[in-house]
N, C-alpha and C positions, 0 to 999 in steps of 0.2 A: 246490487252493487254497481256502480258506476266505473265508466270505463277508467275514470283516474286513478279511481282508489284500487283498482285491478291490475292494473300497472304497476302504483305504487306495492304494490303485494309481492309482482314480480320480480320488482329491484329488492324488494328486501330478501327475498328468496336466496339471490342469487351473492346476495352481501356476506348471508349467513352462513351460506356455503360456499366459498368463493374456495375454500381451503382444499376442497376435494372435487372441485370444477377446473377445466381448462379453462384458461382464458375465454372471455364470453361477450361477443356483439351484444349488449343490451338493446341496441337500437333496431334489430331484430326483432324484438319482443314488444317492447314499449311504444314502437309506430315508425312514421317515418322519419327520415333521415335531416335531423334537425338543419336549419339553415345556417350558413356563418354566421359568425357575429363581430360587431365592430363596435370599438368605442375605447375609448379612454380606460385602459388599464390599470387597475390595482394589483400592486404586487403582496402575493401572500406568502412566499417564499421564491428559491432560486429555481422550480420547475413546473409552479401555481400562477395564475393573476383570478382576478373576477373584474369582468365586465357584467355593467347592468345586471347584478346582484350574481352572476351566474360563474359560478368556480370553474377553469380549464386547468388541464394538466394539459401539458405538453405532452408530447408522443414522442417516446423512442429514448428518452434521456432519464436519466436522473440527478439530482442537487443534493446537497449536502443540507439536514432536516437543520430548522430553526434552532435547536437546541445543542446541533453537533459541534463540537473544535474539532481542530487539525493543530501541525504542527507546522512550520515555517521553516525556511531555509537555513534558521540557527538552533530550531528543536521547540521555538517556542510554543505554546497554546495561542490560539486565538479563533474566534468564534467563525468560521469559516462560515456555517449557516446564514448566518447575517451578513457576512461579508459578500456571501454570494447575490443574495436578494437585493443587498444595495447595487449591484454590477447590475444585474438584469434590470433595476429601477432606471438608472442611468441612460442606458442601451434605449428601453422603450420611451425614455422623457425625447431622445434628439430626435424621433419620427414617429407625431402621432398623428391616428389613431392606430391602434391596431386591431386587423381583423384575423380571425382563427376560424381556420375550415375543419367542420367536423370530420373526427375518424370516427372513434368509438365512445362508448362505456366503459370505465375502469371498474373495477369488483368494488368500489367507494359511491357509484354511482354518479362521478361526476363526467362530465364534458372532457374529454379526452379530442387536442386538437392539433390542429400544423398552423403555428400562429406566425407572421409577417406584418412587420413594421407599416407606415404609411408608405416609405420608401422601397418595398421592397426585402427590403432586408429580414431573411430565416433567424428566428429567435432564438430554436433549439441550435442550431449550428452554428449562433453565435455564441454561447453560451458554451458551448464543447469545446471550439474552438480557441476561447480565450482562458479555458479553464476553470469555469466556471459550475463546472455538471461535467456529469460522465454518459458518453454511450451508454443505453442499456441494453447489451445482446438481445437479454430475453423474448426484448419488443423490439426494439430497432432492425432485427436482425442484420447487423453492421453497417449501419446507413450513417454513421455520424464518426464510426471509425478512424476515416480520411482524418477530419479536423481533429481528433482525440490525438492522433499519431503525432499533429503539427505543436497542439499545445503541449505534450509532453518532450516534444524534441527540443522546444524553446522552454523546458520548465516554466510554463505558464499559471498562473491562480495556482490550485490546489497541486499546480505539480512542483511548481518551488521549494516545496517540503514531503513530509510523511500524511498519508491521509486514509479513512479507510472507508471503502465504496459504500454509499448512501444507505443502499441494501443490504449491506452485513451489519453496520450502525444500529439500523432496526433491531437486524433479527439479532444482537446481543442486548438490548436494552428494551428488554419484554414492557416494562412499565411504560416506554414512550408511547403516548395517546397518537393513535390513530387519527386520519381528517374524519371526521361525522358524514355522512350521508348529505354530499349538496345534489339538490333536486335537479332529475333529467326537466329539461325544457318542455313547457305543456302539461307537466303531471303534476306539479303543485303551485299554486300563485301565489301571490305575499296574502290575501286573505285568506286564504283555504288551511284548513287544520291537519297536519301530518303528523305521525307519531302521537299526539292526541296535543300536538305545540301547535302556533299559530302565532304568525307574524303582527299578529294586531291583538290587543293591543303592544304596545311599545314598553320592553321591559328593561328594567336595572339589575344589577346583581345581586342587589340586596331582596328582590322578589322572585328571582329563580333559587330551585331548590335543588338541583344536581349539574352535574359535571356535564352530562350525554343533554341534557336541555340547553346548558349555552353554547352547546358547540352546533347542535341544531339552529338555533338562532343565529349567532355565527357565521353560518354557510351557506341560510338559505334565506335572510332577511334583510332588505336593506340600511337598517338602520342597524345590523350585528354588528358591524365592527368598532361599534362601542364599546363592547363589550370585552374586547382585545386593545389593550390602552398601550401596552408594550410592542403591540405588533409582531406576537412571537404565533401567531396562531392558534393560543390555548383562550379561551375566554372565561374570562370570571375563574382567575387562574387559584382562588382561596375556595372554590368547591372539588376543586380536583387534585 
């Protein structure tokens, strides 16, 4: 067995068990301590980007998922998910690149990082701050507090109305699709075969045959976000 696919074993291990695992340095297991990365960000929600095909989360925060509403300051619905990813789009267009230093591995196995504008300017903290995401204790352990305090004292984005934390959204709405598995850096390339998919050739919707194959594609493929034509983060949204 080869050292990638030995890895790759590990991350899935730890995917599949994540539910009765603490929290877990992947980076620990899979090698060393990946290098930052920079470039020109793709927003894939309000707490996601991918640079050079590679999926980050952010550290310490959470956003409202692609598919959540909230309510506004007169009761109404409106797709805050979206509303938030356009905010973070915004944000990183006035100062690019952006570079993201690695913390960890989330239980998703993606890039978990502290990203900054060209300018300087904290993403996650801006992002808290204008209301646009929430502290997550869990992970944060009260590091983005401060600015949460500010945008709720000025009913800022999601605090102008009624909203419910990113986290509880989830865990009431069992059906919402989880992110697929984007590859730790080094353990799979766009030609290498993982889960038995494989970046090459170059596929359409109409020649994948499930749901967990174009999210795979998707996340771990340059040319996946074809596949996501709404940009809601579900791909080849009629096999799922």
């Amino acid at each position: 067995m080869t050292v990638a696919a030995f890895a790759a074993l590990i991350t899935q291990f730890f995917i599949q068990h994540s539910d009765r695992l603490p929290e877990t340095d992947l980076a620990s297991w899979i090698g060393p301590t990946p290098a930052p990365i920079a470039g020109v960000a793709s927003v894939i929600d309000g707490d996601t980007i991918e640079i050079h095909g590679q999926r980050i989360r952010f550290t310490g925060i959470d956003a409202p998922e692609s598919r959540q509403y909230c309510d506004d300051a007169k009761g109404f619905e409106y797709p805050c998910g979206r509303r938030s990813a356009e905010a973070l789009d915004s944000f990183l267009s006035a100062s690019k690149p952006v570079q993201c230093t690695f913390v960890s591995w989330d239980s998703y196995g993606r890039f978990v990082g502290d990203c900054r504008r060209a300018d300087g300017g904290g993403v996650a903290s801006w992002m808290v701050e204008h209301g646009q995401a929430l502290d997550w204790p869990r992970y944060s352990r009260g590091a983005y507090a401060e600015q949460q305090a500010k945008a709720q004292a000025a009913k800022t984005g999601l605090w102008a109305g009624t909203f419910q934390a990113p986290w509880d959204w989830r865990a009431n709405h069992a059906d919402y699709a989880q992110p697929a598995i984007s590859k730790p850096l080094g353990i799979v390339g766009s030609g290498q075969v993982a889960q038995g998919y494989s970046c090459q050739p170059r596929r359409t919707c109409s020649q994948i045959s499930s749901c967990d194959e174009a999210q795979w594609y998707l996340s771990n493929c340059p040319w996946g976000r074809k596949l996501d034509r709404d940009g809601d983060g579900m791909a080849c949204e009629t096999l799922c």
